[in-house]
N, C-alpha and C positions, 0 to 999 in steps of 0.2 A: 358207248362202246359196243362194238359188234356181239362180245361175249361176256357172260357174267363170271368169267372165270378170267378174265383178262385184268394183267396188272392196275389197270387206270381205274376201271371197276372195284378191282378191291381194294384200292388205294380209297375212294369215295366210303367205300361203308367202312375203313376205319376210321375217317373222317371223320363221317355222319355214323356215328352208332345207335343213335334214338329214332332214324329214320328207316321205316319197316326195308322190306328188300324189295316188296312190289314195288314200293315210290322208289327207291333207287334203280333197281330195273329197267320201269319206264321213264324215268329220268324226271320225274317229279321235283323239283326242287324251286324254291323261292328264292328272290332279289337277295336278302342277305347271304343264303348259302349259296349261292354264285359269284357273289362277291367274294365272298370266302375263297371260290377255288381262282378266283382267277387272280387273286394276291398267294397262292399257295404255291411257291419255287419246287416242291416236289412232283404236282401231279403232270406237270408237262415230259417230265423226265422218265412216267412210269407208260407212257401212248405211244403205240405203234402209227410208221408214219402215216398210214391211211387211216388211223384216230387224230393225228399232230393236225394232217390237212382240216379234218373237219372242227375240229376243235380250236386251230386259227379262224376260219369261216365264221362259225357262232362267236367268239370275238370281236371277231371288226364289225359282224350285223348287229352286235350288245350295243358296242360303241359307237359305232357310226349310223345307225339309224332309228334306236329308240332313243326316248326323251325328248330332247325340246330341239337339239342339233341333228340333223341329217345329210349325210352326205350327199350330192350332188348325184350319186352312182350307188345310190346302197339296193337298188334292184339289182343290180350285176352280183352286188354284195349277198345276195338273200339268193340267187340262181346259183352261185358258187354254191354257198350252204347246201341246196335243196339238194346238186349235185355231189356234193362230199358225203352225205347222207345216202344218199341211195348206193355209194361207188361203196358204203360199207353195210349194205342191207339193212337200213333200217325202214321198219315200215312208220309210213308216213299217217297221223291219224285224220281224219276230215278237219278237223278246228285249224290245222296247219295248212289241207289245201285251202279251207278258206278263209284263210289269214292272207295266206300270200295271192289269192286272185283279189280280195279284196285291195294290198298291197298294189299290185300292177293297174286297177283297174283307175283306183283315184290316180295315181300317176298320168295317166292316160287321158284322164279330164283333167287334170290340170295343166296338161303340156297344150291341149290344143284347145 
């Protein structure tokens, strides 16, 4: 979320009440507590659309390109992301750019 003061935000810490505010903040959270929200019918209902955009984006890149299935297109999938994220000012930390150069780069020896 853009702001710590935005509904989808405080929606999460009453979710998460055991989890400090820095980790909520920077958006610290683990495999089950993402499972959590993304069986959770209200937190989509409290995102502004330019959070709904990005918050679809990290979706279909959960689903369709981690674990053992990946999509055929989930670079496109992960560039959406990277752009939904920027289009709401988030800064990007290094471990994420180089996840994703890491991401394009095997791609890239594996296609040729």
């Amino acid at each position: 979320m853009s702001k710590t003061n935005s509904a989808g935000f405080l929606h999460l810490v009453g979710k998460f009440p055991k989890l400090s505010e820095a980790k909520l903040k920077e958006g610290v959270f683990v495999g089950s507590q993402i499972r959590q929200v993304f069986r959770d019918p209200h937190f989509e209902k409290t995102l502004s659309e330019l959070e709904m955009s990005a918050w679809n984006s990290f979706k279909w890149v959960c689903e369709n390109s981690l674990g053992h299935k990946k999509s055929s297109n989930y670079t496109e999938g992960v560039e959406t992301l990277l752009n939904a994220y920027e289009k709401m000012g988030c800064r990007m930390s290094l471990k994420l750019h180089f996840c994703t150069l890491t991401l394009i780069f095997s791609l890239r020896t594996l296609v040729l």
